[in-house]
C-alpha positions, 0 to 999 in steps of 0.5 A: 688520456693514457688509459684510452677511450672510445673513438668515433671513427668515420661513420657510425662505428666507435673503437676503444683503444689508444691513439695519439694526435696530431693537429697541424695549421694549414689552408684550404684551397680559397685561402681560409684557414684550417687545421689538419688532425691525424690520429694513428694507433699507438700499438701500430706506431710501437710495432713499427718502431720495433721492427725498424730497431730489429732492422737497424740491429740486424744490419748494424751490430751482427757480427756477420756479414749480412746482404740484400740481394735484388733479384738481379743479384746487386747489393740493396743493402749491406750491414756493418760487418760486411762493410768492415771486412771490406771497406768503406760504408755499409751504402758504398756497396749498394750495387755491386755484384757479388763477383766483385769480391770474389776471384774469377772462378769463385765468383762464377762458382757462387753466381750460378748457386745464386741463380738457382736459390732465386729460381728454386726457393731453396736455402744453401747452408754452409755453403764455403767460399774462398777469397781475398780481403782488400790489403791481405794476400792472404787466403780466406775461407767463408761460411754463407746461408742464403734464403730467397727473400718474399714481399708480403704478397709471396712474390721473390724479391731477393737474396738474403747472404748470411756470412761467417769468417772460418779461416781461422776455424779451417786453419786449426782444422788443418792443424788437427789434420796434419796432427793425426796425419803425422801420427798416423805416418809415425805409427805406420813408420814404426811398423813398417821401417827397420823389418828387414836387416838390408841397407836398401830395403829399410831404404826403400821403406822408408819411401813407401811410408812417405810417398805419397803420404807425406810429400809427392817425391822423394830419395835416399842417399847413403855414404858410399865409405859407410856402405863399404864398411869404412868407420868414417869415409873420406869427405865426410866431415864436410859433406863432400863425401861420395854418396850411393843412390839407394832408393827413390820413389815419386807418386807423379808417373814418369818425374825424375827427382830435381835434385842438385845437378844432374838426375842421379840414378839408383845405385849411381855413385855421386856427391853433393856440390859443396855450396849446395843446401843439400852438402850443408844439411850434411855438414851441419846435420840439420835439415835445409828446405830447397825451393824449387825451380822457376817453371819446374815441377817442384815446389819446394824440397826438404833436404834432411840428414839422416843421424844415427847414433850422432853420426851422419849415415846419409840424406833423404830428401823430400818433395812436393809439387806445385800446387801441394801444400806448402812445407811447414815447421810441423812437416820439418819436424816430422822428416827428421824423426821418419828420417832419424828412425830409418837412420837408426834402422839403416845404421843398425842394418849396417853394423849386421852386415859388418859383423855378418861380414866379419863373421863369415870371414872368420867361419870360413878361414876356420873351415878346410882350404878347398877339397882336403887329400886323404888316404884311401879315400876321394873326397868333395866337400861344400859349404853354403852359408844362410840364405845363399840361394836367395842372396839375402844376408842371414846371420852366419851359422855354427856349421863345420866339417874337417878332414884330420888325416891320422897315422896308419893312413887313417882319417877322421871325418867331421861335421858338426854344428853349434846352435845359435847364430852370429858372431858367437856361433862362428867363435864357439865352432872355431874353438870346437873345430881345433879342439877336434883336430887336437883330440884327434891326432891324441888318436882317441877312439871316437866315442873318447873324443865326444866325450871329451869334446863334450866337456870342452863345450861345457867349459865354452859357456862356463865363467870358469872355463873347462874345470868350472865346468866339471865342477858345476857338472856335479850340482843340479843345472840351473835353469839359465842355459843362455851361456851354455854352448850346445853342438851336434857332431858326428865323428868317423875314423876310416882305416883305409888298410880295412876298409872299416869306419868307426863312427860316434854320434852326438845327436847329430843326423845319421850318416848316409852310406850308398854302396855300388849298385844299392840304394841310399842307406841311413846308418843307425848310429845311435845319437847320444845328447848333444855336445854341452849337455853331458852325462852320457857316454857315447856308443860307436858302431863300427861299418865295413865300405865296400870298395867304391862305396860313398859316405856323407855326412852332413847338417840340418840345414841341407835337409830341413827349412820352415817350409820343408820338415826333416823326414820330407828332406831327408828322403829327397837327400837319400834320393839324391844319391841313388845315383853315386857313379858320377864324379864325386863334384858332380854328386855334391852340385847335383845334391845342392842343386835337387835341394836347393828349395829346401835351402833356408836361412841355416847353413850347410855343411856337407861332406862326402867321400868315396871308398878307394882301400888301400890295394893289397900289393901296398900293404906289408905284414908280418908278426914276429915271436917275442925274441931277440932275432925278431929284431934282424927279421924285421930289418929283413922284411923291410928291406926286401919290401922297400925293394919291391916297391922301388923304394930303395933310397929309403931302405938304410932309414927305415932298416934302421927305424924299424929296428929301433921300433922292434927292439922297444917293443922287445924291451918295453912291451908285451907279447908277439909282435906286429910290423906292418909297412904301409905304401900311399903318398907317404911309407908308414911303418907300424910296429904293435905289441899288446903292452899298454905302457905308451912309450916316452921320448926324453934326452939321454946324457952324454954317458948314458949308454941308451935312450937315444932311439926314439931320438932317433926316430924324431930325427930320421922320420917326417912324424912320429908317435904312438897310439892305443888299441883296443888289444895294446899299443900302436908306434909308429913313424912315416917317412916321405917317398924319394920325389917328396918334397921334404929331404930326410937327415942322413942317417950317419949325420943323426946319429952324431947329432945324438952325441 
């Protein structure tokens, strides 16, 4: 029964347990009949049955891929699965090697793994293995453990190929990879592209980023009109307008880019065939994807417009070589975002230069014409914008230098400088520059034309002007000084008769004076505040040039750099000079040249000028009593001093102008009376009283019977005019020499021309 009892065996043992029977008909060998019983245990039968369902699952419903390999590595059995992958049934397979299902070299690679688990006993795990499924081209990437396999005795008797399909696990790897690659590649072109403010360095940026992160080969074109300046250059609509080479880069040593047609090289000026992929990407300003040649190095190449601001700059292109991966959508995407960052980059580089360009155009048609002439005095100037010395563009400067020749054969020397940088900077020293030269020919004292230059700067940043200036002068500066205009100056008027310099400071550099024989000196020349800060007067300090002496003036930029502080520049300046008995060019090169390695990205303005006085012999002076006969002594002092200078020709006017001059400081001014006749490269005649009021021109009626001479003296003399002095006033005129070029009006013709 089913509870079980005992059971005689064979023998005098008995076992109690649970069996079934089985009892068959049969015959014995003469013919007679018998039965044959078997009995078996019921827990064996059930063990076997068990284990035989385990089997049949294993190699039936697994969803991987399972085989028994014999031990000379043929298939004994294969599951389900693998069937499925491969076709037919699980029995078809029996027999095959595993090289059948692998290509050539795979299939050697995984012999060999094999060999060495049979001969070792030791299991592979996550053993990977490429190859193809029938019907698909395309590849498939496997997961196999294996184990060697014993009978119940020990003895190896086998393989067994545990397997898992990962492609698609490996694709969404390589997914996530190239995920983190391209941020990785955005994040560094971030930082790496758009440093540096030229067209060809972004260019060249841009290339370091990709190569050979992104792809293996690569270049930039940039429109050769936008390069020039040109808002929209010819062709460009069309994609057929000329392109420059700017950069390439290739992480293969020695392989020229495959681009359309010949190979271009960098800096080479060329266009794209209007047919091809490349001129259509430009057109279209979308990128095109450019398979590579049959047997050539390429693969495949993006050609990707580079957009900035809607407006196509040029066209990167970027290539891979055989046996790379394959250019995706996600790689499309990201060249055109490295592409449309350097574009930006390159565009705004562009526009700088534009304006740097148009900058430095502007400053330097607002600086003095080549070496200015003046009275007295040999003169040599330089000017250097940012950066020249290295050829890297910088940002133009606020620096400026003038040479204003006064009456009386004086000059006024200028240098200065506006802080800041730009556009805005060359704009505000244009301004300062002729408000200088006007103030300077009102023929103010130097601390007077600081002031009042101070007060011009003012106005430059003030919505107002000059009088919103003044006014807001009176309540508390606000904290917002970004409008406020502010510049350093020095102003010096030289009197070549004396040989005395006066100058002012407005926190500029102090002058550097080198007289025959001595070394270079710094006059102290107290520097008041800056031009546009206002509330303080400015002193003046008077120095008397020896003949021969040499006199510079100068900004910051030739002294003082991020590598070289102002006190060390400063001495290599003053030892600059030491030597001053060259010609006054050589002395400016040798000054640039022994500081060029303090030369940074501030310009420099420098000004030099070497002592040449009047000679005596050209100088006439006389003072005169306050009568009515002065005016025919000074007729007389005039013409025999016109005489001795071989200046007969001018002897009528000048009788005639300086007695009109004598008779108005006669009727109008004070005290004794100077006349000084003054001989350079043109006759000044001065006449000065210690009276204050400044005489008037004005236009007599017919019947007045005076007022005409100041007329006069307009008419008859080159310029004239008037200024103050510290003791009176000074009028005066000058007349051109006889083999001048400017012809003087007859005196008989002006004085009808007054009536």
């Amino acid at each position: 029964d089913d509870r079980g009892g005992p059971v005689r065996g064979p023998g005098p043992r008995v076992v109690r347990g649970l069996a079934e029977v089985y009892v068959m008909p049969t015959r014995t060998a003469e013919g007679d009949k018998a039965a044959v019983c078997i009995v078996v245990d019921v827990r064996t039968l059930r063990s076997i049955e068990t284990d035989l369902a385990a089997s049949q699952a294993i190699f039936g419903q697994s969803p991987f891929g399972f085989l028994l390999l014999d031990p000379d590595l043929r298939i004994r059995r294969a599951n389900q699965r693998f069937a499925s992958i491969f076709g037919g049934r699980p029995d078809d397979h029996r027999g095959k090697g595993v090289p059948d299902y692998l290509p050539r070299a795979e299939g050697e690679r995984v012999t060999a793994i094999l060999r060495r688990v049979l001969e070792t006993g030791d299991s592979i795990t996550d053993m990977h293995v490429t190859g193809f499924v029938p019907g698909s081209d395309e590849r498939r990437h496997w997961s196999i453990n294996l184990y060697r396999v014993h009978s119940g005795t020990g003895r190896p008797i086998g393989i067994a190929w545990l397997g898992t399909d990962i492609t698609a696990r490996r694709a969404a790897a390589r997914e996530a990879a190239a995920a983190r690659r391209n941020l990785a590649l955005l994040n560094e072109a971030g930082a790496r592209i758009g440093n540096s403010l030229d067209l060809e360095t972004t260019a060249r940026e841009l290339l370091d980023v990709v190569v050979p992160g992104f792809c293996d080969l690569a270049t930039v074109d940039l429109y050769q009109g936008l390069l020039a300046g040109d808002e929209a250059p010819p062709g460009l609509a069309d994609g057929s307008a000329e392109l420059r080479r700017v950069a390439f880069a290739s992480a293969v040593s020695g392989a020229p880019f495959p681009g359309s047609g010949a190979y271009v090289e960098v800096g080479a000026v060329h266009h794209f065939a209007f047919n091809s992929r490349c001129a259509d990407a430009l057109r279209t300003a979308r990128p095109q994807l450019v398979p590579g040649e049959e047997g050539g190095l390429v693969q495949s190449t993006l050609a990707v417009p580079m957009v900035a601001h809607d407006t196509v700059v040029g066209l990167a292109q970027f290539a891979r070589t055989k046996g790379s991966e394959p250019f995706g959508d996600r790689d499309r995407d990201l060249a055109v975002e490295l592409a449309a960052r350097a574009a930006v980059c390159i565009d705004n580089a562009r526009l700088y230069r534009r304006e740097h360009e148009r900058a430095l155009i502007l400053q330097r048609s607002l600086l003095p014409p080549g070496d200015p002439e003046a009275s007295g005095l040999d003169i040599a100037c330089r000017y250097l914008p940012g950066n020249a010395a290295t050829g890297r563009p910088s940002e133009v400067g606020g620096d400026w230098f003038d040479v204003i020749e006064l009456p009386g054969h004086r000059t006024a020397l200028v240098v200065g400088d506006v802080m800041g940088r730009g556009l805005r900077a060359a704009v505000a020293m244009g301004e300062l520059r002729t408000a200088v030269r006007t103030l300077a020919l009102l023929d103010l004292e130097p601390a007077e034309v600081l002031s009042q230059l101070d007060e011009i700067a003012r106005g430059l940043g003030a919505p107002g002007g000059i009088q919103q200036a003044t006014r807001a002068a009176r309540r508390p500066r606000e904290a917002d000084l970004s409008e406020v205009y502010l510049a350093t100056c020095v102003y010096a008027v030289y009197d070549s008769v004396t040989r005395r310099c006066t100058f002012a400071n407005a926190g500029h550099l102090p002058p550097v004076l080198v007289e025959p024989g001595e070394s270079a000196l710094m006059l102290d020349v107290p520097p008041g505040l800056p031009l546009g800060v206002g509330g303080e007067p400015f002193e003046e300090v008077e120095v008397e040039l020896p003949e021969g002496a040499l006199l510079a003036l100068y900004t910051d930029g030739l002294v003082e750099s991020r590598d070289h502080p102002l006190d060390e520049g400063l001495q290599a300046f003053v030892g600059a000079l030491t030597d001053q008995n060259r010609p006054l060019e050589d002395v400016c090169d040798h000054v640039l040249n022994t500081l060029g390695s303090h030369h940074g990205e501030d310009d420099i303005a420098l000004l030099m000028a070497r002592v040449q006085g009047l000679p005596a012999e050209s100088v006439g002076d006389w003072t005169l009593p306050r009568e009515p006969r002065s005016v025919g002594r000074a007729r007389e002092y005039a013409r025999s001093q016109l005489l001795a200078w071989d200046l007969e020709p001018l002897v009528d006017t000048a009788e005639l102008l300086v007695s009109e001059l004598v008779t108005n400081a006669l009727r109008y001014g004070e005290g004794e009376i100077r006349l000084r006749l003054l001989l350079d490269r043109t006759l000044v005649c001065e006449v000065w009283d210690s009276g204050l009021v400044q005489p008037r021109r004005r236009r007599a009626r017919d019947t007045d019977e005076g007022g005409r001479g100041l007329q006069l003296v307009g008419l008859l003399s080159a310029a004239w005019g008037s200024r103050r002095t510290p003791r009176g006033k000074t009028v005066w005129f000058e007349l051109p020499l006889p083999d001048g070029e400017n012809g003087l009006m007859d005196p008989a013709e002006a004085l009808l021309s007054l009536f």
